[in-house]
C-alpha positions as a Markdown table, in Angstrom:
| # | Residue | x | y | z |
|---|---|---|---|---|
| 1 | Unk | -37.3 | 26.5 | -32.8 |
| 2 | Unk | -40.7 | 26.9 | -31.8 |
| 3 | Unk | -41.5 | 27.9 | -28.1 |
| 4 | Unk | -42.7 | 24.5 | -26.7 |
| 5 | Unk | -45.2 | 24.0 | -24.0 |
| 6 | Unk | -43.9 | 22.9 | -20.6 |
| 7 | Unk | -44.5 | 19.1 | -20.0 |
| 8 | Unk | -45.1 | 17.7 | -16.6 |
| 9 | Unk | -46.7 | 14.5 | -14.7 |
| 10 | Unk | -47.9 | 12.4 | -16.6 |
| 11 | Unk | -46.4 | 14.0 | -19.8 |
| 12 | Unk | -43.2 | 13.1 | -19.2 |
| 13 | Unk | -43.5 | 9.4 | -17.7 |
| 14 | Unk | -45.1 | 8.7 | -20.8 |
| 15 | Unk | -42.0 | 10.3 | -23.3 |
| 16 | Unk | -39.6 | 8.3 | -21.2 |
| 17 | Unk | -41.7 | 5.1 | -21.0 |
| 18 | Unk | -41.4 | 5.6 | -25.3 |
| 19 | Unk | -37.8 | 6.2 | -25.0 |
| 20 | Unk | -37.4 | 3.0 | -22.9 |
| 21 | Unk | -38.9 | 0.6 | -25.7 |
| 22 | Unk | -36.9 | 2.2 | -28.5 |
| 23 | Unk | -39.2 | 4.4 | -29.8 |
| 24 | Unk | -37.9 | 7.7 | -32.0 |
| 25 | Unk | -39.1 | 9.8 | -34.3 |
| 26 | Unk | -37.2 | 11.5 | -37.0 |
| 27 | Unk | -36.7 | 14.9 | -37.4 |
| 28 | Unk | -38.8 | 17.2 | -40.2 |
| 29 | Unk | -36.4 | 20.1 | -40.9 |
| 30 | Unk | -38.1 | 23.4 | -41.1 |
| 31 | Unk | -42.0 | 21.6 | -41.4 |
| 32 | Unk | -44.2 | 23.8 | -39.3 |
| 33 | Unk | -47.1 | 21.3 | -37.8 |
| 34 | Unk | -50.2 | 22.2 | -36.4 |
| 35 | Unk | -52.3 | 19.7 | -34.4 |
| 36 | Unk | -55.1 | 20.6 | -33.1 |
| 37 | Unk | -56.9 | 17.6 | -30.9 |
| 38 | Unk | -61.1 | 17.1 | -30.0 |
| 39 | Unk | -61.0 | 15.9 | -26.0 |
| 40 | Unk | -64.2 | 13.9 | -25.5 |
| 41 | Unk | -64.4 | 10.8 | -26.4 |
| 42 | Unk | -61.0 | 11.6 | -28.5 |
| 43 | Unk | -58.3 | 11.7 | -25.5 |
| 44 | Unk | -61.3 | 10.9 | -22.1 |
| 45 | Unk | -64.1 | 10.1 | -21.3 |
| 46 | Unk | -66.1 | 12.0 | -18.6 |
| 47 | Unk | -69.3 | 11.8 | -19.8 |
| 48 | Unk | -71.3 | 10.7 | -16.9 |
| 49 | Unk | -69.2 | 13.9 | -14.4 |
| 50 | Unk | -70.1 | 16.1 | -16.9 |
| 51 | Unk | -73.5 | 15.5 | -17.8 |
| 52 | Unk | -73.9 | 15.6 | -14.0 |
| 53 | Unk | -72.3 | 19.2 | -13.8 |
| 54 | Unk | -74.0 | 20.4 | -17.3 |
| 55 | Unk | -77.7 | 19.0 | -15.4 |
| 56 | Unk | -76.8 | 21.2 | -12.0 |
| 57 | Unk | -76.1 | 24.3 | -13.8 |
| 58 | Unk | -78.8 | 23.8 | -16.1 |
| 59 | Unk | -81.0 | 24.0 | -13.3 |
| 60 | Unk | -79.1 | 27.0 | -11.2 |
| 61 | Unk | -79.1 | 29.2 | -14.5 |
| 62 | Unk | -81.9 | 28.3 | -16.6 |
| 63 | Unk | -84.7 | 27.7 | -13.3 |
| 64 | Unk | -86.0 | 24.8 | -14.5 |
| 65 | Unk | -84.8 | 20.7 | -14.8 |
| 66 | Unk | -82.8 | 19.4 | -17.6 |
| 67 | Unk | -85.0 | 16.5 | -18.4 |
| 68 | Unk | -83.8 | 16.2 | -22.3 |
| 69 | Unk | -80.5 | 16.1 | -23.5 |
| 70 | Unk | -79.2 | 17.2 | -27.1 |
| 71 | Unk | -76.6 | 14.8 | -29.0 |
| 72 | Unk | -73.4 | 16.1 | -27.9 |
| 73 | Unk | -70.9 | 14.8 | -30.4 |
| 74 | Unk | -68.9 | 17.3 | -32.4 |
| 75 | Unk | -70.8 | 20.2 | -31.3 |
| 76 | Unk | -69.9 | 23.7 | -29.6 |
| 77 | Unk | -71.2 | 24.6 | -26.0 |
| 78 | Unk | -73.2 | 26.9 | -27.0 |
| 79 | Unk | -74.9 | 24.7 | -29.8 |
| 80 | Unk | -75.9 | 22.3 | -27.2 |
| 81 | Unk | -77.0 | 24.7 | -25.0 |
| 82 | Unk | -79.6 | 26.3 | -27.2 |
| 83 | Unk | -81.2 | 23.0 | -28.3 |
| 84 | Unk | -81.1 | 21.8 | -24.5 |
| 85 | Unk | -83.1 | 25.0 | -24.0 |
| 86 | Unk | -85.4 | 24.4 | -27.1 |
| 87 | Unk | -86.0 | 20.8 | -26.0 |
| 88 | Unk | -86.9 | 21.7 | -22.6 |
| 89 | Unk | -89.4 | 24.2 | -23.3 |
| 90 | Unk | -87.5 | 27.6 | -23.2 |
| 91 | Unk | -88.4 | 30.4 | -25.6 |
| 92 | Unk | -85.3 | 30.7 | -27.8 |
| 93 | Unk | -86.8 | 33.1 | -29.8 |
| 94 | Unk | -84.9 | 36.7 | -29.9 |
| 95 | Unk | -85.5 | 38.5 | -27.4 |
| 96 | Unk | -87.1 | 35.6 | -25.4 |
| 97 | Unk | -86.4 | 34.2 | -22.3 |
| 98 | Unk | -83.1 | 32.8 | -23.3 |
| 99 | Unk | -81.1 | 36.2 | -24.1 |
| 100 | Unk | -78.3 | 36.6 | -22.2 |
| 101 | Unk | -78.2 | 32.7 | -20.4 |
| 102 | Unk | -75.4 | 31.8 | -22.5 |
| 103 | Unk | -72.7 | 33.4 | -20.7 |
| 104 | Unk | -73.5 | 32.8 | -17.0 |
| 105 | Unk | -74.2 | 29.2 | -17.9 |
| 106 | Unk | -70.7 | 28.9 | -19.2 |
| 107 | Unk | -69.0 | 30.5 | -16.2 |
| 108 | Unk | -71.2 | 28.4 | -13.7 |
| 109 | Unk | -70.8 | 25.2 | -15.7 |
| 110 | Unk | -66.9 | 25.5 | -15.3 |
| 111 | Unk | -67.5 | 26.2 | -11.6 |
| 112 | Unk | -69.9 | 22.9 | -11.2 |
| 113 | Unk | -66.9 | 20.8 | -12.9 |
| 114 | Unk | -64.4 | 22.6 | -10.9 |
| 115 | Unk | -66.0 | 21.3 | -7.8 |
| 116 | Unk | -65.9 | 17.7 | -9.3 |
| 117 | Unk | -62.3 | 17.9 | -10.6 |
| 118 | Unk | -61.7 | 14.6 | -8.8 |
| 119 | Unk | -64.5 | 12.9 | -10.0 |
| 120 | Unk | -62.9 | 13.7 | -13.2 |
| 121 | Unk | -60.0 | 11.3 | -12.9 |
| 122 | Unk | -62.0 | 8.8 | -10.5 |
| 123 | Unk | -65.4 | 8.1 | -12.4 |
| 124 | Unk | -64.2 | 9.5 | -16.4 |
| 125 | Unk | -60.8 | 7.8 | -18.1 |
| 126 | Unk | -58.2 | 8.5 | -20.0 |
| 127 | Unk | -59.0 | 6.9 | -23.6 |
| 128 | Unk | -56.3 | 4.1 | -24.5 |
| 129 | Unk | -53.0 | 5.5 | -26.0 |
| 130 | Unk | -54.1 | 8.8 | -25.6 |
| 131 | Unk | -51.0 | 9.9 | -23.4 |
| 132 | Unk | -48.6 | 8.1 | -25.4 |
| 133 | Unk | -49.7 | 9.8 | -28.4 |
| 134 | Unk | -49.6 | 13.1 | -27.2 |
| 135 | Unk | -46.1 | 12.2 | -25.7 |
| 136 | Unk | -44.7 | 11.0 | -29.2 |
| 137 | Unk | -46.4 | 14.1 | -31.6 |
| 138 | Unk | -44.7 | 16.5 | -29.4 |
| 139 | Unk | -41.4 | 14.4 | -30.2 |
| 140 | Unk | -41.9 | 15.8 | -34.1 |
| 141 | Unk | -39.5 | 18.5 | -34.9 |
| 142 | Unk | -41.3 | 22.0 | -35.1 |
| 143 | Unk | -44.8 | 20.3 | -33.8 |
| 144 | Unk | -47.6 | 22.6 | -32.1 |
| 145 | Unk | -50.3 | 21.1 | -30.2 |
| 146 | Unk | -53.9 | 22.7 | -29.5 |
| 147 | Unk | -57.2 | 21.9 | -28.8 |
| 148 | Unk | -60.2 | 22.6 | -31.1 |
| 149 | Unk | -63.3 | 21.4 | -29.1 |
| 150 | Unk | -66.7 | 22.1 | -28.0 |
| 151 | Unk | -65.7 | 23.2 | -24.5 |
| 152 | Unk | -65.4 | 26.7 | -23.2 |
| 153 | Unk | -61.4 | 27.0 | -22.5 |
| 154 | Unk | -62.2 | 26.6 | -18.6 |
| 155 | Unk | -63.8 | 23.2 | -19.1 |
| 156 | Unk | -61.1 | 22.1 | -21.6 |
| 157 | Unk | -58.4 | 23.0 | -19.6 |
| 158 | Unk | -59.7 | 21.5 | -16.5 |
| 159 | Unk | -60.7 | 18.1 | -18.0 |
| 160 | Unk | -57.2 | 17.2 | -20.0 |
| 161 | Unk | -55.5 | 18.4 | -16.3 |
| 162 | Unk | -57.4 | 15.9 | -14.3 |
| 163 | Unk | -55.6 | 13.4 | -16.4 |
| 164 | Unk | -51.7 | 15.2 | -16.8 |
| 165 | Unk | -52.5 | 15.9 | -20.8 |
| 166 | Unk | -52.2 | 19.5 | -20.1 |
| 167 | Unk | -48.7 | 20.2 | -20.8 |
| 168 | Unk | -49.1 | 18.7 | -24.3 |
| 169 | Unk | -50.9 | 21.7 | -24.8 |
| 170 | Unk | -51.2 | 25.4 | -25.8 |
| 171 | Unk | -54.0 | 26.6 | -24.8 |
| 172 | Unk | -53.9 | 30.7 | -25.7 |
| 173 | Unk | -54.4 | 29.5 | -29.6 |
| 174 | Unk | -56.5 | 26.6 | -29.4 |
| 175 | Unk | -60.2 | 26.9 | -30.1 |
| 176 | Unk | -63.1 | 26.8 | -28.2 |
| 177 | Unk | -67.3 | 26.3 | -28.0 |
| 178 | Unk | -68.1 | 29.1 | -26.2 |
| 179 | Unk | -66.7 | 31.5 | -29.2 |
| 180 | Unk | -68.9 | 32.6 | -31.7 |
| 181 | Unk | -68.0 | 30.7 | -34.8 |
| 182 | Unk | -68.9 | 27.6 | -36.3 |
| 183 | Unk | -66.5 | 24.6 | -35.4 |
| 184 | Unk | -64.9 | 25.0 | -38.9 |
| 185 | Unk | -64.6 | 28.9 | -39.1 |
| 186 | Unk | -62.5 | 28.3 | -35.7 |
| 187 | Unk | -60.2 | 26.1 | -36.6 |
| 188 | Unk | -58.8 | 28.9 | -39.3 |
| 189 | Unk | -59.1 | 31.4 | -36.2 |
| 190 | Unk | -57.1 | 28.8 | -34.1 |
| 191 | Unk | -54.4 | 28.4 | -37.3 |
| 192 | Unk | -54.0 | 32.0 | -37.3 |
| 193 | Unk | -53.6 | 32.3 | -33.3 |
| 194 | Unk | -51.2 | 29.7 | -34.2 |
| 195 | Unk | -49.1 | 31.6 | -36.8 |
| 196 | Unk | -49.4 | 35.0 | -34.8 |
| 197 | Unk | -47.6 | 33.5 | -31.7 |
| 198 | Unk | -44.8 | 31.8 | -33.4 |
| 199 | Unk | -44.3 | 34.2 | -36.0 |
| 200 | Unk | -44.9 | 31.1 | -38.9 |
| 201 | Unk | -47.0 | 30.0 | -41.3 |
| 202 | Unk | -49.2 | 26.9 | -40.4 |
| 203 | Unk | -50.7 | 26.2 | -44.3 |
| 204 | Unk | -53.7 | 23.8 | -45.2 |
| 205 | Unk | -50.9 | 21.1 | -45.9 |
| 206 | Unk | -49.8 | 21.8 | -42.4 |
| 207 | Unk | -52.7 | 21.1 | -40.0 |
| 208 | Unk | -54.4 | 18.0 | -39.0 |
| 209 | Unk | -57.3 | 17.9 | -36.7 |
| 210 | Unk | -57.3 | 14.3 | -34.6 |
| 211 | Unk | -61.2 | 13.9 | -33.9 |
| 212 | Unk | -63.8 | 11.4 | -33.3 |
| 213 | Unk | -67.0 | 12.2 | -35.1 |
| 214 | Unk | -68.7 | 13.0 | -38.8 |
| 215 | Unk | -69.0 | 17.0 | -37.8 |
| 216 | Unk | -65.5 | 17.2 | -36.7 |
| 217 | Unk | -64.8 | 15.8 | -39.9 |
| 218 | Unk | -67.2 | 17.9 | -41.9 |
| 219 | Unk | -64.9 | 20.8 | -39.6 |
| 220 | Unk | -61.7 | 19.7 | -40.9 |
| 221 | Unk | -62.7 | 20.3 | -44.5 |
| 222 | Unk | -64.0 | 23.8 | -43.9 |
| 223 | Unk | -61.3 | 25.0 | -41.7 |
| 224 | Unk | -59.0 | 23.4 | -44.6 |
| 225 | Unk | -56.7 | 20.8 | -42.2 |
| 226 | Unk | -56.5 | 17.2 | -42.7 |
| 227 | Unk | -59.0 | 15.0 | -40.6 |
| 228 | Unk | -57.3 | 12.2 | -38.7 |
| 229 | Unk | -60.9 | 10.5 | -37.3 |
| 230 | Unk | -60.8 | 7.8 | -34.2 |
| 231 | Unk | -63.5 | 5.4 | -34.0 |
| 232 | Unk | -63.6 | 6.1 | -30.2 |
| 233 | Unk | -66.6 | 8.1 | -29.8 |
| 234 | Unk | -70.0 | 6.7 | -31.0 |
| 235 | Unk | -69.4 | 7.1 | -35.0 |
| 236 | Unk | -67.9 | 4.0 | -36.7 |
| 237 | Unk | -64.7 | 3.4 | -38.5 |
| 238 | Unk | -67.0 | 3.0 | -41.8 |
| 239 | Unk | -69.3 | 6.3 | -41.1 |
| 240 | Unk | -66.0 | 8.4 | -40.3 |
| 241 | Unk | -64.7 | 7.4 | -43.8 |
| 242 | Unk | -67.9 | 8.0 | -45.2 |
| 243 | Unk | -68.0 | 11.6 | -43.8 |
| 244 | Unk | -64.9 | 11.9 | -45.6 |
| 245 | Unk | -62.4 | 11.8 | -43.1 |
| 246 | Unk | -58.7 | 11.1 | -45.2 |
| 247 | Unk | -57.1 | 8.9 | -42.1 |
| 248 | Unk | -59.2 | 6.9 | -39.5 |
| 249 | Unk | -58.1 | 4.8 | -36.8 |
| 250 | Unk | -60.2 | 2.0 | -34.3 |
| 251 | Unk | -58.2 | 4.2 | -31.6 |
| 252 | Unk | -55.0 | 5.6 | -30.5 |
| 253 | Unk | -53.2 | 2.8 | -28.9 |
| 254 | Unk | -50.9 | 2.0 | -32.0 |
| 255 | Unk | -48.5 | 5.4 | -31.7 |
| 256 | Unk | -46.1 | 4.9 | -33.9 |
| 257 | Unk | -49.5 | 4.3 | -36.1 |
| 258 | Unk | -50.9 | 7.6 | -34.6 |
| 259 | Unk | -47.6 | 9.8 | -35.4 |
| 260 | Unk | -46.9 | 8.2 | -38.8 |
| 261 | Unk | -49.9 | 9.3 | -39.6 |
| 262 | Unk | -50.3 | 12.7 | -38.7 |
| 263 | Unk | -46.1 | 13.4 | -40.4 |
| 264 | Unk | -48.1 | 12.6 | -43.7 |
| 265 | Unk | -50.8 | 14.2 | -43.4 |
| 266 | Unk | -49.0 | 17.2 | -43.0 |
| 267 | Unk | -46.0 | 16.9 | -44.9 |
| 268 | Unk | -45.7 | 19.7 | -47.3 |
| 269 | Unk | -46.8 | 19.0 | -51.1 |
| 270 | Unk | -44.6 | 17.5 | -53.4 |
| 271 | Unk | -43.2 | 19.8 | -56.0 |
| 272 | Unk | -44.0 | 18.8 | -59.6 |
| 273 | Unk | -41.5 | 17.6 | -61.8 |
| 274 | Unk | -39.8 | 20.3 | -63.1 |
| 275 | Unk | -40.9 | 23.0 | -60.8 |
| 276 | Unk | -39.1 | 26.2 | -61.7 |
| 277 | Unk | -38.0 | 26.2 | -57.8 |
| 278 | Unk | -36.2 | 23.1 | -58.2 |
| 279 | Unk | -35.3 | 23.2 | -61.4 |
| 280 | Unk | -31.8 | 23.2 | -63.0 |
């Protein structure tokens, strides 16, 4: 068996509250699953905290006010940070004024939200069925959950604890926006953290990521995982399946929708008729 995270809180109230209405999920023998998760606008909401801490740190770092804001949605920390400097009148250029902001800003940014950690829980929210579906994936038989998001791992880590998600997931392989790779390229490098740890192989067939916008669609199909979209963030049902996406869902509040889902969207390929490995 794979080495499972921990679950606490919140976790496990909301296994037991599925237990309690009959809910159970079957077991896949030997089907290695990879789930990776976005966190904004996919599992909570925290906008307004955050753009509070991102305009505060903005200002400590960079020495001037953030008084433009780049679209956010399926992008990497560092993405948005170089526009919000472009858009606010910093030299991006190389060797320009922006060299070497990048890194401090993380590091400060996760300090600014650290200080609002209960403004997390009080003014953001935990989207609708969010819990429960975390709760029921990590039901399937030989399941791994991860994150593959925009954040820096501090951020990430810190926002899914202010609502008890963080059990659901392991963090060491999940991938982040403060590495250096395009959202795609890092879900591979997540798969492979993946596969290192457990000692398996986590295919294409095998991996879904559960996302809410066109990008993180666009990120499935270059990483080479399934894209499970959720019309929760500010894309549409129709534009998510016009980017592509090959499951999409108003939100996550159906779970036995949520988990049927993701089992076929990575269950493993169907051998051909005849297939020598099969075959008489």
């Amino acid at each position: 068996m794979l080495n499972l995270p921990v679950l606490h809180g919140a976790a496990l109230a909301c296994i037991a509250k599925l237990t309690s209405h009959g809910l159970t999920i079957g077991a896949e023998d030997a089907i290695h699953r990879l789930v990776l998760w976005n966190i904004d606008l996919t599992l909570v909401d925290v906008g307004r905290v955050a753009r509070d801490a991102y305009a505060e740190t903005f200002g400590v770092v960079v020495g001037r006010p953030l008084i433009r804001l780049p679209q956010m949605a399926g992008r990497s920390e560092s993405e948005i940070f170089f526009d919000a400097l472009a858009l606010n009148g910093v030299d991006v250029r190389a060797g320009g004024e922006a060299d070497g902001l990048l890194e401090p800003f993380a590091a400060e940014l996760a300090t600014a939200l650290l200080a609002r950690r209960d403004d997390l829980a009080s003014q953001g929210r935990l989207l609708p069925g969010a819990a429960e579906a975390l709760a029921a994936v990590a039901k399937l038989d030989q399941v791994v959950q991860t994150v593959l998001t925009g954040n820096g791992k501090p951020t990430a880590t810190l926002k899914l604890r202010a609502f008890g998600l963080d059990g659901f997931m392991e963090f060491d392989i999940g991938g982040y926006g403060s590495e250096a790779y395009p959202k795609g390229t890092l879900l591979r490098v997540a798969r492979q953290r993946a596969s290192d740890k457990h000692g398996v192989t986590f295919g294409e067939h095998a991996t879904v990521y559960v996302a809410d916008s066109p990008r993180d669609v666009d990120a499935a199909r270059i990483g080479g995982a399934a894209s499970l979209a959720v019309a929760s963030g500010r894309a549409s049902a129709a534009e998510l399946r016009e980017a592509g996406a090959d499951a999409v869902l108003p939100d996550l509040t159906d779970t036995a929708e949520v988990v049927a889902l993701i089992t076929r969207l990575t269950e493993p390929p169907t051998r051909p008729v005849g297939d020598a490995s099969g075959a008489a």
